[in-house]
MIDREN-317819 format. One record per atom (N, C-alpha, C): atom name; x, y, z. Coordinates in nm, 2 decimals, decimal comma. Example, Ala and Ser with C-alpha at 12.3 -4.5 7.8 and 13.67 -1.06 7.14 Angstrom:
# MIDREN-317819
<atom = N xx = 1,32 yy = -0,57 zz = 0,78>
<atom = CA xx = 1,23 yy = -0,45 zz = 0,78>
<atom = C xx = 1,32 yy = -0,33 zz = 0,78>
<atom = N xx = 1,28 yy = -0,22 zz = 0,71>
<atom = CA xx = 1,37 yy = -0,11 zz = 0,71>
<atom = C xx = 1,29 yy = 0,00 zz = 0,79>
# end
This chain:
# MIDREN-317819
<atom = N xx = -1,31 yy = 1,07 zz = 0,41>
<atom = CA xx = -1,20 yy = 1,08 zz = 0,50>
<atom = C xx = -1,16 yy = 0,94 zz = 0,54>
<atom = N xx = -1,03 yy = 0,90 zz = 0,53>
<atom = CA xx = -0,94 yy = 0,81 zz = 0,55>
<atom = C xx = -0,90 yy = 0,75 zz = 0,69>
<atom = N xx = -0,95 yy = 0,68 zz = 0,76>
<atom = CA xx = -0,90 yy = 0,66 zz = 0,90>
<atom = C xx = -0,78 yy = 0,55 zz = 0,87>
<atom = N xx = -0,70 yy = 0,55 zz = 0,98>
<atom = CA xx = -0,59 yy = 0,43 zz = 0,97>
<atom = C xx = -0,52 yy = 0,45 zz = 1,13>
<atom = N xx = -0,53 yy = 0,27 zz = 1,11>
<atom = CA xx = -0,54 yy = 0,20 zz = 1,23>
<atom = C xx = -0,44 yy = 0,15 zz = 1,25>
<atom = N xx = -0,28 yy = 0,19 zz = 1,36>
<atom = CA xx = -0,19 yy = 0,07 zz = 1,35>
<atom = C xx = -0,23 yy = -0,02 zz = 1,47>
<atom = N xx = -0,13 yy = -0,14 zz = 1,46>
<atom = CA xx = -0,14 yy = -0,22 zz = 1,58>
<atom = C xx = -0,04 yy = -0,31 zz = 1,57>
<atom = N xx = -0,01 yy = -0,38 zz = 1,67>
<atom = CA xx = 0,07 yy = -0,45 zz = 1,64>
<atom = C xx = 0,23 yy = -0,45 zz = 1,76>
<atom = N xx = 0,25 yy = -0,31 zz = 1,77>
<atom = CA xx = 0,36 yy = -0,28 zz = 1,87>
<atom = C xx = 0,35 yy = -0,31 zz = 1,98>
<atom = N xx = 0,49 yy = -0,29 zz = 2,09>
<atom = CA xx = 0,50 yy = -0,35 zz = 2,22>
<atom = C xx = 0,61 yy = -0,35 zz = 2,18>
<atom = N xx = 0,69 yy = -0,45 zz = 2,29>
<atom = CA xx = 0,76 yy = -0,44 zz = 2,41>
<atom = C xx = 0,90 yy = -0,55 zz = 2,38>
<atom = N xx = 0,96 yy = -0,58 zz = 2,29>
<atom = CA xx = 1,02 yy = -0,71 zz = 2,26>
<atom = C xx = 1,18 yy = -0,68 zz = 2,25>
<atom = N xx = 1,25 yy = -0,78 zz = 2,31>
<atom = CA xx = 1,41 yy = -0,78 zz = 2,27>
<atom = C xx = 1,43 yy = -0,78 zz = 2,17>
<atom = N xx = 1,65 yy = -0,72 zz = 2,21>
<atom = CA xx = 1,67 yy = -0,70 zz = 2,09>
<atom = C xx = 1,71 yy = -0,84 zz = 2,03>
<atom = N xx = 1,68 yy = -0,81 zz = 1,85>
<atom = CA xx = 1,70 yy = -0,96 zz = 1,79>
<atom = C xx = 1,58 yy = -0,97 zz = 1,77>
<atom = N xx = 1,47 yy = -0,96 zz = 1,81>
<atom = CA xx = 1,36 yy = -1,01 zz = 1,84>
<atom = C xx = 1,26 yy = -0,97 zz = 1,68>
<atom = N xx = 1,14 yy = -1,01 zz = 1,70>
<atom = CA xx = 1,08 yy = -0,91 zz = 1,57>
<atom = C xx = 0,93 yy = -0,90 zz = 1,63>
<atom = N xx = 0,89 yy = -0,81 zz = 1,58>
<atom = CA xx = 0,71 yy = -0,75 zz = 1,57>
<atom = C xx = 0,69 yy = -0,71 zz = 1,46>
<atom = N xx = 0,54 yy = -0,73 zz = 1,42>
<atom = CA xx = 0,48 yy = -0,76 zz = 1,30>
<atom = C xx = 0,36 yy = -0,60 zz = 1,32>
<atom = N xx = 0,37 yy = -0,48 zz = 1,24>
<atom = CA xx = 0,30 yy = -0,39 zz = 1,28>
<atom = C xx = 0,18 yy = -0,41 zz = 1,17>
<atom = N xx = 0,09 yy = -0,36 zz = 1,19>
<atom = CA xx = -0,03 yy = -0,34 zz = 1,07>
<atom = C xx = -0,07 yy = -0,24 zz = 1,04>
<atom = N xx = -0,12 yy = -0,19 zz = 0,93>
<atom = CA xx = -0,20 yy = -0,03 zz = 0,91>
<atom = C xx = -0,37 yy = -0,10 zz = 0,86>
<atom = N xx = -0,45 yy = -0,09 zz = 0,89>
<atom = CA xx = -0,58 yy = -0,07 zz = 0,85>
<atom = C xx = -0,67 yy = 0,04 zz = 0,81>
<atom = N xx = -0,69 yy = 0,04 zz = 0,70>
<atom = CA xx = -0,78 yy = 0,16 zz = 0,67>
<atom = C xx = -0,92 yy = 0,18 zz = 0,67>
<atom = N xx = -1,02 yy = 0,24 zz = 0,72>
<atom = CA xx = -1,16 yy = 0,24 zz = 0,75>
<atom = C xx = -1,22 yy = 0,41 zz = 0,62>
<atom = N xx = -1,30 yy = 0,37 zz = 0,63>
<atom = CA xx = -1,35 yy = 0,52 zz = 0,57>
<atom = C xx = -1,35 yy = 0,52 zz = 0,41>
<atom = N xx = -1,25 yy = 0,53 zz = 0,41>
<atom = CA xx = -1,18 yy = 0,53 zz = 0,28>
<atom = C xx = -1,08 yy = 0,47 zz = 0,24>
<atom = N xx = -1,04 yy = 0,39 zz = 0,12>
<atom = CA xx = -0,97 yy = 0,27 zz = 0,11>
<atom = C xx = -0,85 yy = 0,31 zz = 0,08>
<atom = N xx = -0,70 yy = 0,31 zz = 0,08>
<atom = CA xx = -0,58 yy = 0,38 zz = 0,06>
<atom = C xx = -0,49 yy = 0,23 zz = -0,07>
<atom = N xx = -0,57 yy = 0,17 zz = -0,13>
<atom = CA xx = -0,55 yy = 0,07 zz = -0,19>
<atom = C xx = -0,49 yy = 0,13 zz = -0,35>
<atom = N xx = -0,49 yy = 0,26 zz = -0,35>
<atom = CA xx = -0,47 yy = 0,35 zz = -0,47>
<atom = C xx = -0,32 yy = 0,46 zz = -0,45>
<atom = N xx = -0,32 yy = 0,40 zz = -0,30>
<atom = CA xx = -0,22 yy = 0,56 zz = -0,28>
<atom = C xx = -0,08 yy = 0,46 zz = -0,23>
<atom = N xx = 0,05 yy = 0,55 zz = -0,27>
<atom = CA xx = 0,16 yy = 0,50 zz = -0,18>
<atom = C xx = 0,11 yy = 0,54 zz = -0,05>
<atom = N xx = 0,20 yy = 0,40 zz = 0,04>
<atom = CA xx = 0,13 yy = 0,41 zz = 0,16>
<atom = C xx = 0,33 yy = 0,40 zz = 0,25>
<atom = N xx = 0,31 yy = 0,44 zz = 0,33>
<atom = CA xx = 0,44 yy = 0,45 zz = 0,43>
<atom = C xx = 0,47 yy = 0,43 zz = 0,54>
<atom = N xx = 0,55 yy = 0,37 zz = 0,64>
<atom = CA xx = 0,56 yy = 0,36 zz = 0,77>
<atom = C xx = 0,66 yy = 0,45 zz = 0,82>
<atom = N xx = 0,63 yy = 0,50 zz = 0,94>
<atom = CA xx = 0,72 yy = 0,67 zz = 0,97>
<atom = C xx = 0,74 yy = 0,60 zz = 1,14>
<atom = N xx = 0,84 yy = 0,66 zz = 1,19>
<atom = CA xx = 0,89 yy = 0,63 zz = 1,28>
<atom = C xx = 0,93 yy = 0,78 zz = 1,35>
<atom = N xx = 0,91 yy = 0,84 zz = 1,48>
<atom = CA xx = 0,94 yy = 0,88 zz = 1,61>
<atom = C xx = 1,02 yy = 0,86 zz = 1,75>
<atom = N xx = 1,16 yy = 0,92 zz = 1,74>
<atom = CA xx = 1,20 yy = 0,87 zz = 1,88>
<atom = C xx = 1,17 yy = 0,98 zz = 1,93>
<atom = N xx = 1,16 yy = 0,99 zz = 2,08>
<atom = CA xx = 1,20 yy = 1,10 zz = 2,15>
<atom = C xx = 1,30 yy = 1,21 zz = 2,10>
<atom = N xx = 1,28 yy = 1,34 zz = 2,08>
<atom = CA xx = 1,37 yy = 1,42 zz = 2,06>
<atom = C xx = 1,49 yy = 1,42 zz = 1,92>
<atom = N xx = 1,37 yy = 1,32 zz = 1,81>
<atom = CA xx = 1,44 yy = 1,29 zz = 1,71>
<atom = C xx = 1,35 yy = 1,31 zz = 1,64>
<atom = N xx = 1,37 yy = 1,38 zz = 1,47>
<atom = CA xx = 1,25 yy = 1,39 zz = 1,39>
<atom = C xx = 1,18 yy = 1,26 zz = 1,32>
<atom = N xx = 1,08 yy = 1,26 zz = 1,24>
<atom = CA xx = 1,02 yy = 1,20 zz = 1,24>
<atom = C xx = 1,10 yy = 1,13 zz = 1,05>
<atom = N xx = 1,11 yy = 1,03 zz = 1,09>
<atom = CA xx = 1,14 yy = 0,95 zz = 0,98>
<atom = C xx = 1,09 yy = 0,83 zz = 0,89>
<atom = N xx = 1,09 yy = 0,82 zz = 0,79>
<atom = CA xx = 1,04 yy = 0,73 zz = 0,65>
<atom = C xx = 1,10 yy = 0,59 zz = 0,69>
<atom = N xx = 1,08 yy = 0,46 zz = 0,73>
<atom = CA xx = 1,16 yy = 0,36 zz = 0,76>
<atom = C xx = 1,08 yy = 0,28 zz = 0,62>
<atom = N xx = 1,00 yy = 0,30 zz = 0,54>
<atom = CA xx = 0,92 yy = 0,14 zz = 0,46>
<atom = C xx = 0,85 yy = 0,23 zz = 0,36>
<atom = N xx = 0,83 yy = 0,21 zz = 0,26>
<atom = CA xx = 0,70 yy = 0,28 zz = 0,19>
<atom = C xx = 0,71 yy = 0,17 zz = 0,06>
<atom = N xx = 0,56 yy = 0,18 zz = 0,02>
<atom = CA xx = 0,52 yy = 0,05 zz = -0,10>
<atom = C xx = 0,42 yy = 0,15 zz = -0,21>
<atom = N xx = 0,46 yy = 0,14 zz = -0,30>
<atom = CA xx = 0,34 yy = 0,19 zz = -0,42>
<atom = C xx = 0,20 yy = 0,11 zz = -0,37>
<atom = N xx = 0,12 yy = 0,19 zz = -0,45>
<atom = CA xx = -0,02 yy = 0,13 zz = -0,48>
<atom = C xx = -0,02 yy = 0,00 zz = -0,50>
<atom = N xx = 0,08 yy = -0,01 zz = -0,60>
<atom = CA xx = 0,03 yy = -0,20 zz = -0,69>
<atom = C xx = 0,14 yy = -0,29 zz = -0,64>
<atom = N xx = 0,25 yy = -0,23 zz = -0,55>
<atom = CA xx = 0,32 yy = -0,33 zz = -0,46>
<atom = C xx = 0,45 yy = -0,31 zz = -0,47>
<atom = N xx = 0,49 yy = -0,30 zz = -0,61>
<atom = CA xx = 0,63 yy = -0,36 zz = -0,64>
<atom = C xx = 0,72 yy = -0,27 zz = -0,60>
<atom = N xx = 0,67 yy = -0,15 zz = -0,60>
<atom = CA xx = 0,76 yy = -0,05 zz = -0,56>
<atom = C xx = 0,82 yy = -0,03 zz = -0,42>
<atom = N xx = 0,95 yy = -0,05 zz = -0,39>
<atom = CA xx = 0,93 yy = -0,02 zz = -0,21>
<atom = C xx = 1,07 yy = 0,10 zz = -0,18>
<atom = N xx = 1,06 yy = 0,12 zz = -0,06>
<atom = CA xx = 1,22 yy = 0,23 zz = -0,03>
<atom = C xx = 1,19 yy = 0,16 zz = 0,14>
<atom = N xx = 1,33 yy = 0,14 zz = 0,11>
<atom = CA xx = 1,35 yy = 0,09 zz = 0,30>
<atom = C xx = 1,46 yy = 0,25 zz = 0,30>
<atom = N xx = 1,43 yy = 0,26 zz = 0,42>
<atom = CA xx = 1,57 yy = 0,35 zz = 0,48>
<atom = C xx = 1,67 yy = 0,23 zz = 0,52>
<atom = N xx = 1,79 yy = 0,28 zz = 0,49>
<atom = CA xx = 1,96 yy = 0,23 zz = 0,54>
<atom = C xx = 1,91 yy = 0,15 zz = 0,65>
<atom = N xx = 1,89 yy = 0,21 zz = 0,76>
<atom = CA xx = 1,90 yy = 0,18 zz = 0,88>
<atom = C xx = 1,84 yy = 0,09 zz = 0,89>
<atom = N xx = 1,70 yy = 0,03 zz = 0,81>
<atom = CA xx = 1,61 yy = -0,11 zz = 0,86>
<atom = C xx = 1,66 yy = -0,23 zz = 0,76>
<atom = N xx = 1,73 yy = -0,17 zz = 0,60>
<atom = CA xx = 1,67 yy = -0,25 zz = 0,50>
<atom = C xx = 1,78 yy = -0,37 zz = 0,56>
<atom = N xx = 1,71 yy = -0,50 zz = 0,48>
<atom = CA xx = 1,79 yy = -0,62 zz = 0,55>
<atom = C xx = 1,71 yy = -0,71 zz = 0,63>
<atom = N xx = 1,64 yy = -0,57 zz = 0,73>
<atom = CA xx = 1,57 yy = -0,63 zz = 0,85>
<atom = C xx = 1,37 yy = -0,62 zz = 0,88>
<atom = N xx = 1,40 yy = -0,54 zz = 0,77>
<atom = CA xx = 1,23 yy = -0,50 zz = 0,77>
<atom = C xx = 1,18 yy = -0,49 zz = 0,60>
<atom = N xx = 1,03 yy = -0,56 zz = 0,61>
<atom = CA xx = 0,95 yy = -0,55 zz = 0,51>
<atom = C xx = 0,86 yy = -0,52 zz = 0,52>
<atom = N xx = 0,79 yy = -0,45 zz = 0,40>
<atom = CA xx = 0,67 yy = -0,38 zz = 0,38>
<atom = C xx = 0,59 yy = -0,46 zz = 0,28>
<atom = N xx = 0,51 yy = -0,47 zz = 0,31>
<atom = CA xx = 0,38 yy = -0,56 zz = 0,23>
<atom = C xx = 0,22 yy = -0,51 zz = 0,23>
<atom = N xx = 0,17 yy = -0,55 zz = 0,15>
<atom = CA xx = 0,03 yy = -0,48 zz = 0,14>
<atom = C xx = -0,07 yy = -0,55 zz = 0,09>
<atom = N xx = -0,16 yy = -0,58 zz = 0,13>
<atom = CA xx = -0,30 yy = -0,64 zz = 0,07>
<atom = C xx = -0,41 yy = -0,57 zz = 0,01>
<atom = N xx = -0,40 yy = -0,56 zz = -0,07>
<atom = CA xx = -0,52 yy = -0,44 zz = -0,12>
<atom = C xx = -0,64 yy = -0,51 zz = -0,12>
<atom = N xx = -0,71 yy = -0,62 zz = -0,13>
<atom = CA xx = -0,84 yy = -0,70 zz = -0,08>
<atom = C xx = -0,89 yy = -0,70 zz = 0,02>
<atom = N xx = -0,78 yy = -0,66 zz = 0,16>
<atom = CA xx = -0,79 yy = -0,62 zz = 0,27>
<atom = C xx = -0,80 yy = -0,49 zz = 0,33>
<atom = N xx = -0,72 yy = -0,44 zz = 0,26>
<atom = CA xx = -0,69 yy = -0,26 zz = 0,26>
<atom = C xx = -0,58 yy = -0,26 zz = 0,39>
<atom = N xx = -0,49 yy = -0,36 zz = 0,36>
<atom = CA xx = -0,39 yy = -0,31 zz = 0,49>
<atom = C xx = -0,25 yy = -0,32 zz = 0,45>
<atom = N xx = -0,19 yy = -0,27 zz = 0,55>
<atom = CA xx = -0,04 yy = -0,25 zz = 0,49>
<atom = C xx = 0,09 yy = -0,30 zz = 0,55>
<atom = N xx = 0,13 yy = -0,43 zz = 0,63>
<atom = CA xx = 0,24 yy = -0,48 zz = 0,72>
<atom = C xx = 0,34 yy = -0,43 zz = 0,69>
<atom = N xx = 0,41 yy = -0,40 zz = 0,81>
<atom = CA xx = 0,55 yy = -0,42 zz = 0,84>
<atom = C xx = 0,58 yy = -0,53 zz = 0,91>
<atom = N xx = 0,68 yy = -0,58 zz = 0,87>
<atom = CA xx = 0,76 yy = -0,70 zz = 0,96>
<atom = C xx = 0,90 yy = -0,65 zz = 0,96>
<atom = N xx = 0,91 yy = -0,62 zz = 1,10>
<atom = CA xx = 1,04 yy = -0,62 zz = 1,14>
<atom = C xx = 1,11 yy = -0,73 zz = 1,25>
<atom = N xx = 1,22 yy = -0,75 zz = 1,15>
<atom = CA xx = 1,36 yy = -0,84 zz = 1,25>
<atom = C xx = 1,46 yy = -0,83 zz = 1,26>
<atom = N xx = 1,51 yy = -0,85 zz = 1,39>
<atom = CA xx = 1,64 yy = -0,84 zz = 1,41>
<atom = C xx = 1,63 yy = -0,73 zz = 1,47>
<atom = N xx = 1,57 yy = -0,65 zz = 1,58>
<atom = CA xx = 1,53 yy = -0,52 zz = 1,60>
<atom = C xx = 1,66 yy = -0,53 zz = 1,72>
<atom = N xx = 1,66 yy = -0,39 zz = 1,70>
<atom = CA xx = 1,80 yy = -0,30 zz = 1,77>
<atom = C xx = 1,72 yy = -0,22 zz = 1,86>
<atom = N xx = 1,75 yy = -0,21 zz = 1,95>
<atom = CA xx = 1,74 yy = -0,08 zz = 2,08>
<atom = C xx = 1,72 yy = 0,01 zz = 2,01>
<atom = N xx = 1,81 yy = 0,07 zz = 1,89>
<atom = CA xx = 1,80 yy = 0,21 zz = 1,86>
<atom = C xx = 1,62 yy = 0,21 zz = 1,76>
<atom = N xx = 1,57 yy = 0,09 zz = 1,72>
<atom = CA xx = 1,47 yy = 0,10 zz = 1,68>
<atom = C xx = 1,33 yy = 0,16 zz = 1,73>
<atom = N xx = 1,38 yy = 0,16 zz = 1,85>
<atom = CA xx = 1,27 yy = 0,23 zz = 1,99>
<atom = C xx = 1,23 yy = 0,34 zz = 1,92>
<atom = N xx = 1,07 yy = 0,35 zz = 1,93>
<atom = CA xx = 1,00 yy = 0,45 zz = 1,88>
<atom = C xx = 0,87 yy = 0,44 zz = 1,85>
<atom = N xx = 0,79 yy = 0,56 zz = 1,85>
<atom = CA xx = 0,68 yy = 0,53 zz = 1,79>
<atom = C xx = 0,63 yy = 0,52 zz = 1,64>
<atom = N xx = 0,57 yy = 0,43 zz = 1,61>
<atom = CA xx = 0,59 yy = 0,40 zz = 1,44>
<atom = C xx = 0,44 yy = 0,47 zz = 1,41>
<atom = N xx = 0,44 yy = 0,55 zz = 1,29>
<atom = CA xx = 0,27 yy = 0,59 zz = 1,23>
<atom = C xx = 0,29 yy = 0,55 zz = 1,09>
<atom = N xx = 0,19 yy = 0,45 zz = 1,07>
<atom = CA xx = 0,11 yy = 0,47 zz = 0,89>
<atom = C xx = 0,09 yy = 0,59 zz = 0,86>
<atom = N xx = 0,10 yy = 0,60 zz = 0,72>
<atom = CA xx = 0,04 yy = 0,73 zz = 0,64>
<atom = C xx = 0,03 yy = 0,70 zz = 0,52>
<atom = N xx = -0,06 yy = 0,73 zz = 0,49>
<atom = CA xx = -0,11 yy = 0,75 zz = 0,31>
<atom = C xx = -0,09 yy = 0,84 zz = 0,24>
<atom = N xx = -0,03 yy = 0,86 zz = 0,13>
<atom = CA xx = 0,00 yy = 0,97 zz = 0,04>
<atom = C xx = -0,14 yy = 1,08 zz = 0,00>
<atom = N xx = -0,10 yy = 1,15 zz = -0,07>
<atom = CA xx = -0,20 yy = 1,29 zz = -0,06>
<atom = C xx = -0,29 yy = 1,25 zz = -0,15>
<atom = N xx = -0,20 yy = 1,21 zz = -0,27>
<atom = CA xx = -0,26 yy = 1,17 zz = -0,40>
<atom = C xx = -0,25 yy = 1,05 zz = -0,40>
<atom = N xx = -0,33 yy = 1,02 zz = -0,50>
<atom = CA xx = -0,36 yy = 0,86 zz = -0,54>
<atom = C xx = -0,25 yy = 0,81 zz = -0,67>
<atom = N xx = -0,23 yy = 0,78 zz = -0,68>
<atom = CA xx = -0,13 yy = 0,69 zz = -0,85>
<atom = C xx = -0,03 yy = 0,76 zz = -0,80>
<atom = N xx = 0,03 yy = 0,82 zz = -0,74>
<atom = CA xx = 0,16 yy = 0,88 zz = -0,73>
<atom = C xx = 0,27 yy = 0,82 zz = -0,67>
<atom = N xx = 0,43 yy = 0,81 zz = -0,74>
<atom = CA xx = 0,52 yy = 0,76 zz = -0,59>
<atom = C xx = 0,56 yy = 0,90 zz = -0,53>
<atom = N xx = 0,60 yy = 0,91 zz = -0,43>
<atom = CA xx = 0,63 yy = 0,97 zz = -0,33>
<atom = C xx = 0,76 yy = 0,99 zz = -0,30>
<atom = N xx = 0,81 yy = 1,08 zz = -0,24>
<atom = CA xx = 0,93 yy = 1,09 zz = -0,19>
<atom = C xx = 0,93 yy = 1,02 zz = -0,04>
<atom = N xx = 1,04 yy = 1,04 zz = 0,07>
<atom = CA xx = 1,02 yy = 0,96 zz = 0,19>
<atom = C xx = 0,98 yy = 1,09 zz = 0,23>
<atom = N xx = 0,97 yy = 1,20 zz = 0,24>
<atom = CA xx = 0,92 yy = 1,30 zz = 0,33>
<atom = C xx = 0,80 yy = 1,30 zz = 0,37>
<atom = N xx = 0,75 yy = 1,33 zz = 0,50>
<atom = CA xx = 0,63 yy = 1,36 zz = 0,58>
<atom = C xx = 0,53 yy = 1,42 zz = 0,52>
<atom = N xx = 0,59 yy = 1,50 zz = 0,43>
<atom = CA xx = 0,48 yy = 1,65 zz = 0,37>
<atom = C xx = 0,43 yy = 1,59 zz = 0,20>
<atom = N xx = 0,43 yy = 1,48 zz = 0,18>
<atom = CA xx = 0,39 yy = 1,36 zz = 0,08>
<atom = C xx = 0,31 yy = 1,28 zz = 0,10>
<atom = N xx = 0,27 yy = 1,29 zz = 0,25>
<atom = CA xx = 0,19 yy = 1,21 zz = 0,35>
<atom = C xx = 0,07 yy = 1,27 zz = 0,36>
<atom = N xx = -0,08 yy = 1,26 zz = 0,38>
<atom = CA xx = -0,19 yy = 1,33 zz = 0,42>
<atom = C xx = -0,25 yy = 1,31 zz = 0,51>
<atom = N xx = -0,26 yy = 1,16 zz = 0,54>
<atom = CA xx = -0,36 yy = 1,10 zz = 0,62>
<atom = C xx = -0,25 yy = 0,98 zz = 0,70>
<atom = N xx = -0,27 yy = 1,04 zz = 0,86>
<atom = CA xx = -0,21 yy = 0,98 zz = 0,93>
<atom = C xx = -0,25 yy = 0,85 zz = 1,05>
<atom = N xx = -0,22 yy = 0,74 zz = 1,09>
<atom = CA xx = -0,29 yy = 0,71 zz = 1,22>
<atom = C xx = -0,27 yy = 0,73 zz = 1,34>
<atom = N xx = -0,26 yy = 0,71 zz = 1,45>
<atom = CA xx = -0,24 yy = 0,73 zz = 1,57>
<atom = C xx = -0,11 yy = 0,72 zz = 1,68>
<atom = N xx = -0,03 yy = 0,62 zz = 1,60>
<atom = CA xx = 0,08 yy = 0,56 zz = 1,63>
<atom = C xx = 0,09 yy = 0,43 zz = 1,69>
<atom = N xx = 0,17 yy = 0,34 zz = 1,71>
<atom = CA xx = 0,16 yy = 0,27 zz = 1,78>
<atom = C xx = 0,34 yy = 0,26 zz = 1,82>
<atom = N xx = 0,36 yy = 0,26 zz = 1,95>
<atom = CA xx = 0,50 yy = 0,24 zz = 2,02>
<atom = C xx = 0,55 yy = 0,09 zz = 2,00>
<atom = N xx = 0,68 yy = 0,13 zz = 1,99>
<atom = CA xx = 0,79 yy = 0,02 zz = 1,98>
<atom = C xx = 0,91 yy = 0,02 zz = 2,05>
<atom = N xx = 0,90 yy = -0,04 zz = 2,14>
<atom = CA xx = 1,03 yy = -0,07 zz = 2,24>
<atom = C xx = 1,15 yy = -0,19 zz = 2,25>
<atom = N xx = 1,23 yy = -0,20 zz = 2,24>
<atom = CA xx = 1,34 yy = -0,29 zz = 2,18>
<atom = C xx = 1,39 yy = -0,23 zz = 2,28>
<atom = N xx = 1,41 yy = -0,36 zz = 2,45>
<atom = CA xx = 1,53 yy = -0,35 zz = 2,53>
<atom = C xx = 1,64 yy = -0,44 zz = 2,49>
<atom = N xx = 1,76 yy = -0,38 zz = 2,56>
<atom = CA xx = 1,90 yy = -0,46 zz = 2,54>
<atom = C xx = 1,92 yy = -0,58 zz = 2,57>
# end
């Protein structure tokens, strides 16, 4: 079983940037597309980043690309996001996830996903 750890979020103006992290314990997710998913309040849960296994592959959603990158260390077993230029509407809680299967790309959907972490909140005042 796969644990995964974000960290990284808080509290920062708009314009501004935070640097999120996924860490994986347990089991190493260095084989699987890995993804960053985002939560607002009373909004479904959305795909903002996702990276293949071996890197090169990425999908930003509309709404971040420009402003956010996805990166990954597989010697480390982790997976950044760096986001800039954050907007108010970016407010939300962001979760890691790892794909179900291993060597696979993925679609941006949730149900591609198997193994999730905890969340970590992101706040971008005006």
């Amino acid at each position: 079983q796969v644990q995964l750890v974000e960290s990284g979020g808080g509290l920062v103006q708009a314009g501004g940037s935070l640097r999120l992290s996924c860490a994986a314990s347990g089991r190493t997710f260095r084989s699987y597309t890995v993804a960053w998913f985002r939560q607002a309040p009373g909004k479904e849960r959305e795909c903002v980043a996702r990276i293949s296994w071996s890197g090169p592959t990425t999908y930003y959603a509309d709404s971040v690309k420009g402003r956010f990158t996805i990166s990954r260390d597989n010697a480390k077993d982790t997976v950044d996001l760096q986001m800039n230029s954050l907007k108010p509407e970016d407010t939300a809680v962001y979760y890691c996830a790892r794909a179900k299967r291993p060597f696979t790309i993925t679609t941006d959907t949730a149900a591609d996903f198997g193994s999730w972490g905890q969340g970590t909140q992101v706040t971008v005042s005006s």
